[in-house]
Phi, psi and omega in degrees: 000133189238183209174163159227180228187096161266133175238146146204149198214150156236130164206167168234145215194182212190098176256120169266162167264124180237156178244155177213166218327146197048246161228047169253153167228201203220109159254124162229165193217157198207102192217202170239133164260157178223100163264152185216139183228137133176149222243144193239131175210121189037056161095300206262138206255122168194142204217128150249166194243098193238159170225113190235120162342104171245137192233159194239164057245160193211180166247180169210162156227112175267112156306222215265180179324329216257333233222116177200170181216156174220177175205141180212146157252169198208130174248104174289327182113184178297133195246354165140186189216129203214069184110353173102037178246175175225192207192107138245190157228159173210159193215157171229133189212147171273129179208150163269087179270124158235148165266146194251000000 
């Protein structure tokens, strides 16, 4: 059975910092997400609305005061139940900071 799995998610979240030995530090980030799925399969249709936790955590390294990179994981939470499946999401992401 083949099918598609439409996703958007919005959140908001709140990141602490810790610095820790040289110039790397310790992130965590802790918010709410608002998701929404939804899945097509043979002519049926069926979509839900989640609203979830979302949790963080990462390192960073700062090149200079301005100038840094991090990898973070990101858990959005559930994104829904569909067919007799459930559905989350996560994401692991590599970023470039810069600060003004």
């Amino acid at each position: 059975m083949t099918g598609t799995y439409k996703a958007s998610q919005y959140s908001v979240a709140g990141t602490g910092t810790v610095p820790l030995a040289g110039n790397f530090s310790l992130l965590g980030k802790l918010g709410v997400s608002s998701n929404r799925g939804k899945v097509s399969v043979v002519g049926q249709t069926d979509s839900s609305n989640k609203t979830s936790v979302m949790a963080g955590v990462g390192v960073a390294y700062n090149f200079t005061p301005a100038l840094a990179v991090r990898v973070e994981y990101e858990d959005f939470g559930k994104f829904g139940d569909g067919f007799g499946g459930s559905v989350r999401a996560n994401a692991t992401t590599v970023s470039l900071k810069y600060a003004f």
